[in-house]
Each structure stands twice: as structure tokens, then as C-alpha cells.
C-alpha positions in Angstrom: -1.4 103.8 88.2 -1.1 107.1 88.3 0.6 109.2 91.0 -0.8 112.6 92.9 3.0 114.0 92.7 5.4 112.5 90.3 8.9 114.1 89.8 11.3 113.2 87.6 13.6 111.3 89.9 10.6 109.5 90.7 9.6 108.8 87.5 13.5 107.5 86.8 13.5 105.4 89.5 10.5 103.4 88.5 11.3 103.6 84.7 14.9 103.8 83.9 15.0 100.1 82.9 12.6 100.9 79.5 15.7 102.8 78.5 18.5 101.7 80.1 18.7 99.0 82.5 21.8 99.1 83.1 22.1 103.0 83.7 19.4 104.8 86.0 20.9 108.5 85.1 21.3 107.5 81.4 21.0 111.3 80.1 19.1 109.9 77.1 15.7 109.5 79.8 15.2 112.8 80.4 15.4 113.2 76.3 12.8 110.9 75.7 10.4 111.7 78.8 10.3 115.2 77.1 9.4 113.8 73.6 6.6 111.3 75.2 5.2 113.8 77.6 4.9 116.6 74.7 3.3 114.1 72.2 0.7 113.3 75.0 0.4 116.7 76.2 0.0 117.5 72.4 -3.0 114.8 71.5 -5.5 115.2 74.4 -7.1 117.2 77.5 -6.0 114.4 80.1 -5.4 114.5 83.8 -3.7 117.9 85.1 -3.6 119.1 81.1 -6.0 122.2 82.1 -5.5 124.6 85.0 -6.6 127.8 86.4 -5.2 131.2 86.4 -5.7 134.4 87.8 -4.3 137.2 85.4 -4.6 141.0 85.0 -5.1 143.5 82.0 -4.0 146.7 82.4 -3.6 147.5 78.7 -6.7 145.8 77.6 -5.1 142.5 76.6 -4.2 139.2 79.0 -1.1 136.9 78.4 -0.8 133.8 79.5 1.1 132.1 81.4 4.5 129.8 79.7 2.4 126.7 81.1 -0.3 127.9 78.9 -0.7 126.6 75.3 -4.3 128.1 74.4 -7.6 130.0 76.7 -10.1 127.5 76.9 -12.2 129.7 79.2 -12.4 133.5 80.4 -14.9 134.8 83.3 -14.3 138.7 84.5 -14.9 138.6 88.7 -18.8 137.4 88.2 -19.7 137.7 85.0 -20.6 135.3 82.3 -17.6 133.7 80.8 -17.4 134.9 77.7 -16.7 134.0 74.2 -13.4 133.3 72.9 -12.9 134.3 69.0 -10.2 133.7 66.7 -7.5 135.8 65.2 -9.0 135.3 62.1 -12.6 136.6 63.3 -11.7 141.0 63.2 -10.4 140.6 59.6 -14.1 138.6 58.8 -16.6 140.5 56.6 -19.5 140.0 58.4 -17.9 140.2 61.8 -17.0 143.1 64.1 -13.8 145.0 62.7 -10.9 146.2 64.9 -11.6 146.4 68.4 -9.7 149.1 70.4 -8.2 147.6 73.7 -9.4 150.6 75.7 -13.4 149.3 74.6 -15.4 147.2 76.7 -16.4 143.9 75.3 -18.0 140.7 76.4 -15.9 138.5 74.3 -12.1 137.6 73.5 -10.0 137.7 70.5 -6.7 136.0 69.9 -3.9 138.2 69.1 -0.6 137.2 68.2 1.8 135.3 70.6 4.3 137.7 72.4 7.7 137.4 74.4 6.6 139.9 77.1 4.0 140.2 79.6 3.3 143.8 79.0 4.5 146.1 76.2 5.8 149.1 76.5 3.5 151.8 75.9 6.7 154.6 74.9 10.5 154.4 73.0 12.2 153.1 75.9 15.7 151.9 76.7 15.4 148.2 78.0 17.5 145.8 80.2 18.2 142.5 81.2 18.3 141.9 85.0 20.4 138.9 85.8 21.5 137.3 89.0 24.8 137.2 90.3 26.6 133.4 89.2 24.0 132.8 86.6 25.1 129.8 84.1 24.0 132.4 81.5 26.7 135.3 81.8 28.6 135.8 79.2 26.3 134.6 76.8 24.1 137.2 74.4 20.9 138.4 74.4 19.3 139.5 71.7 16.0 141.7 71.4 14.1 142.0 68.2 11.5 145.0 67.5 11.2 148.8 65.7 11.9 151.9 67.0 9.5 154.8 68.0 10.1 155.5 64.0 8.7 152.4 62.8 12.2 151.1 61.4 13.7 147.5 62.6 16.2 147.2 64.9 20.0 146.4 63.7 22.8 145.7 65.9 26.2 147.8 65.2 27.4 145.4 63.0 24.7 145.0 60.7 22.7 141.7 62.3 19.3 142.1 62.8 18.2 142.7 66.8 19.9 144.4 69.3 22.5 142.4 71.0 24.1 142.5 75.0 26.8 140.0 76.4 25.1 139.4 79.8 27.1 140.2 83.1 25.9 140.4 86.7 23.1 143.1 87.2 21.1 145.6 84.6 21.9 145.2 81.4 21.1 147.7 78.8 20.2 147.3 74.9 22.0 149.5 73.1 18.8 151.8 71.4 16.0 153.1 72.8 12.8 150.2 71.9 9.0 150.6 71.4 7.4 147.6 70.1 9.4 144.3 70.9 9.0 141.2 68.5 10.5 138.4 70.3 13.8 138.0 72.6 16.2 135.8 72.7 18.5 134.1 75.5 21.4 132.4 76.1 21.0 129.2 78.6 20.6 130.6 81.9 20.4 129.3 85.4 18.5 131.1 87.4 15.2 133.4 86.5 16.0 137.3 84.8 13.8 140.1 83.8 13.9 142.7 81.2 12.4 146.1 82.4 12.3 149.6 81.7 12.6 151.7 84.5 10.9 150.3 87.4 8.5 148.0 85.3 9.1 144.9 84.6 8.2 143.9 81.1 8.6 139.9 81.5 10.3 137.5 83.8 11.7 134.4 81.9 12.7 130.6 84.2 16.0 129.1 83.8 16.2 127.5 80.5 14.1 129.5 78.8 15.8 130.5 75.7 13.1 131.9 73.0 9.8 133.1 75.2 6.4 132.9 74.0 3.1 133.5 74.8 0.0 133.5 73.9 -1.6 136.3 74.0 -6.0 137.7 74.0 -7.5 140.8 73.5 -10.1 141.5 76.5 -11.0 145.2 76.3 -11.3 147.7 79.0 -11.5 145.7 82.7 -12.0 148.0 85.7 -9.0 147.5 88.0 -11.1 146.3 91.2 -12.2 142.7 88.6 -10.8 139.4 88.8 -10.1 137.7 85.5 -9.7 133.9 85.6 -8.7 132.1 82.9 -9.0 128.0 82.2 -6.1 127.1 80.0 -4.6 124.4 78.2 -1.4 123.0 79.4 1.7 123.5 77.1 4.7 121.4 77.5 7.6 122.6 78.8 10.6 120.3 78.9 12.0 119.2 81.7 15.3 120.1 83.5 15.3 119.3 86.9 15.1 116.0 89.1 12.8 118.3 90.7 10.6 118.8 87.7 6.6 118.1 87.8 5.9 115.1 85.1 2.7 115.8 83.7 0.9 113.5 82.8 2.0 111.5 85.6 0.3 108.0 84.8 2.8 105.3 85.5 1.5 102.6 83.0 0.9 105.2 80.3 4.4 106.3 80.9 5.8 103.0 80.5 4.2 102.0 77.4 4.9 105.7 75.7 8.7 104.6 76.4 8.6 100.8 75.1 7.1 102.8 72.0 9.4 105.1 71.6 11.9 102.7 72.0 10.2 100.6 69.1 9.5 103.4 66.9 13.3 104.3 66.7 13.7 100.6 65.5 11.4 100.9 63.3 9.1 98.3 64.4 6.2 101.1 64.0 3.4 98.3 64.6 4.2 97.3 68.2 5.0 101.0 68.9 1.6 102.2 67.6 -0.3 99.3 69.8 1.9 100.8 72.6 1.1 104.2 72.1 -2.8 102.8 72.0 -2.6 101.1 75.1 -0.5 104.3 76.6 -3.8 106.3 75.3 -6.1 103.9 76.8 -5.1 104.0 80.2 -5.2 108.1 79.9 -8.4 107.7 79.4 -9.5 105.5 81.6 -7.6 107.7 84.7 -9.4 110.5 83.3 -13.0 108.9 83.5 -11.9 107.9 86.7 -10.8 111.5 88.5 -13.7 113.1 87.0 -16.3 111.1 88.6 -20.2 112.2 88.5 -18.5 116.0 87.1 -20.2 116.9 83.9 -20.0 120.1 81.7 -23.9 121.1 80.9 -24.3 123.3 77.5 -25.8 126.1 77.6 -27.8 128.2 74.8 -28.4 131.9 73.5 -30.8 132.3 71.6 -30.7 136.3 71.1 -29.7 137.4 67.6 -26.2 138.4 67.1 -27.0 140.9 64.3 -28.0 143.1 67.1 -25.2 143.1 69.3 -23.7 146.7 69.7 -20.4 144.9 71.7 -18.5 141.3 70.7 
């Protein structure tokens, strides 16, 4: 059975007893729903484990998404989706080289993940905006990255990133920034930016503590196109009774539980015929939601030694 919204005070309701029947708000549920659903989120495309979503490129690159694990598919307003290459594919000797993000191209490349939505283009100052009672004040920030000189960034005392104790409103990293490696942050409560200026660099949920995205090269996109993107689902763990639980099949749910339950006990037999049955029903919901739908392949046959764009 599987459920068109499931929440997680839902999903306690109906299976608190597989971890503790005599405790529905046992905090040890919400600890193992996050280990089953990002071991099935992790093995398989089931129900609700791709979406859509509509993104921009102003500096010749998309990012996806936190939801996002990977780009299964890229179309530019009505174009031909195009081609999604790996990180691997510039640095191979028969393939295209280094593309410049300001060049038009009719494929994608993977780049490395990144903590922002859009980089800074110039040494700026950055700062963390943070909302008034957030769980997360007091706590530090800290921002990794070089300078406009090329040297790595080093807190006062010696530590490597620059650090801010968060209060209420803007606050500013110590030294001006121009390329930013990753960020970290304390637990916070509510959603916070960092920006520079007026721009706003990246804009992180409550409990997200070390941000990361993946990221695509996409090349020059005039400004009045639509990029859509089909991605893969990543897991995010779950905080809130409120939460989404995806996948939301109840059976498969169950049995991912008792196995979990049976693995820790080291009964790893009965666990692995649960997980299998857990897996079975998966499938079975997702043969049943997509109905007559099928993907048709389709062929070029042109010769890609003659392309003058990848």
C-alpha cells in the first residue's frame, strides 16, 4: 500500500510498533526511517525518486537543487535534450578539451559539487543572513575558499576557513572571498542566506549543516530560455513530523524496518529476505503508477568526429 501523501507522523502512527510498541515517539524511529529511506532512495529509481526542475544559468553552469542527487535529463526551452557527459570526459584525449562557460554547447558536463548556487564572480566580503530566534545563534560558521590572490583562507588564529559566531541579522566573514570551497553551519532553525551585497549567493533549510550540490556545465543560454532538468532524488533526512517520506510505500516500509531491526541482531538472513520483499513491492508499485508510459530510444547516427560543438 502506498500512500499519495505520507508524512512522518503518519508514517509513526502506522509503524511505531516495528520499533517500539510500547513507545509511538520513541526518538530512535525517526533514526531508522532515515537509514531505510536513504538505503532505498540509494539502490533504485522507484516511485517519486525523479522530479522536475526549472533552473537558470547565468554564469554558464546549473546547480541543482539539495533534493537533487544527479541530472538524469536536460532540455533548453524547446530544444533537444541534450547529452549529459562526465567529469572525466574534458580531461579525455580524444574528447573535446576545456569548454569555456560563456560557449554555446548542445551538451552537459559535470563539474564538481559546490556549496552555493552562484559564485562570485569578484573578491568580495560575504555574510550570513540569519533570522531573528534562530536555534543556530551563537554557533559558528565557517567558510572555506582563496582569496583574489590565489592563497587559502586562515582564520586569526591559524585554523583553516574563515570563522563568524552567528547573531541576529548580517553577518560578515572576516576577509574579502573569491572562490568559496564549501561552508559550514552550526544547527539552525530556520532558513539563512550568505550574500554579497544584494546577491544572494545560496540559501541553506534548517538543519542543513555542510551544503552540497551538484553542479553542470551548460554553456552560454540566452536569458529569455527555460532550462528543465529531470533529476534524481537525494535523501535528505528527516526532521519534522511534517516531513515528506519518500518512498512512501507502507508494506515496503514495514519490511525495511523488521530488517533493520534483524540486521542489528545480526540475524542478517531474515533481514536480507525482508529487504527483498521491501524491494519487491517497490517494484511492483512502480509497474503499477507507470502504467502503458514507456521511454522509446532514440538514435543518431551522424558522426561525432565532425561536431564543431559537444
Amino acid at each position: 500500500m502506498s500512500s499519495a501523501r505520507l508524512t512522518v507522523a503518519k508514517a509513526r502512527d502506522l509503524l511505531y510498533e516495528h520499533v517500539d510498541a510500547g513507545n509511538p515517539m520513541d526518538e530512535k524511529f525517526l533514526r531508522l526511517m532515515n537509514q531505510l529511506l536513504q538505503r532505498f532512495i540509494d539502490s533504485g529509481l522507484w516511485a517519486k525518486a525523479e522530479f522536475q526542475a526549472d533552473l537558470s544559468a547565468p554564469n554558464g553552469y546549473i546547480t541543482l537543487p539539495r533534493r537533487a542527487s544527479a541530472l538524469l535529463g536536460m532540455r533548453v526551452s524547446n530544444q533537444a535534450p541534450r547529452r549529459i557527459y562526465a567529469l572525466a570526459h574534458e580531461f579525455n584525449e580524444v574528447g573535446p578539451g576545456s569548454h569555456e562557460f560563456d560557449r554555446t554547447m548542445v551538451s552537459v558536463m559535470e563539474m564538481e559539487d559546490a556549496c552555493v548556487h552562484t559564485d562570485l564572480t569578484a573578491s568580495a566580503t560575504v555574510y550570513l543572513r540569519v533570522t531573528a530566534g534562530d536555534a543556530g545563534i551563537g554557533g559558528v560558521a565557517v567558510l572555506r575558499g582563496y582569496d583574489a590572490a590565489g592563497k587559502r583562507l586562515y582564520s586569526a588564529d591559524g585554523q583553516d576557513g574563515l570563522r563568524v559566531t552567528l547573531a541576529s541579522g548580517d553577518n560578515n566573514f572576516p576577509s574579502a572571498v573569491l572562490r568559496i570551497e564549501s561552508l559550514t553551519l552550526p544547527l539552525m532553525s530556520k532558513y539563512c542566506s550568505l550574500r554579497t551585497g544584494t546577491t544572494e549567493l545560496g540559501v541553506y533549510e534548517p538543519g542543513e549543516t555542510d551544503p552540497s550540490y551538484r553542479r553542470y556545465k551548460v554553456g552560454a543560454v540566452p536569458s529569455n530560455c527555460t532550462i528543465t532538468a529531470l533529476c534524481s532524488r537525494r535523501h535528505v533526512d528527516l526532521v519534522n513530523e511534517d516531513d515528506m517520506v519518500i518512498p512512501n510505500n507502507i508494506g515496503a516500509l514495514k519490511h525495511g524496518l523488521i530488517a533493520l531491526r534483524l540486521e542489528d541482531q545480526s540475524d542478517l538472513d531474515s533481514s536480507v529476505a525482508h529487504f527483498d520483499q521491501a524491494y519487491t513491492l517497490l517494484n511492483a508499485e512502480l509497474r503499477r503508477l507507470r502504467g502503458k508510459a514507456r521511454v522509446i530510444p532514440s538514435f543518431n547516427y551522424g558522426s561525432p568526429g565532425l561536431r564543431t560543438s559537444y
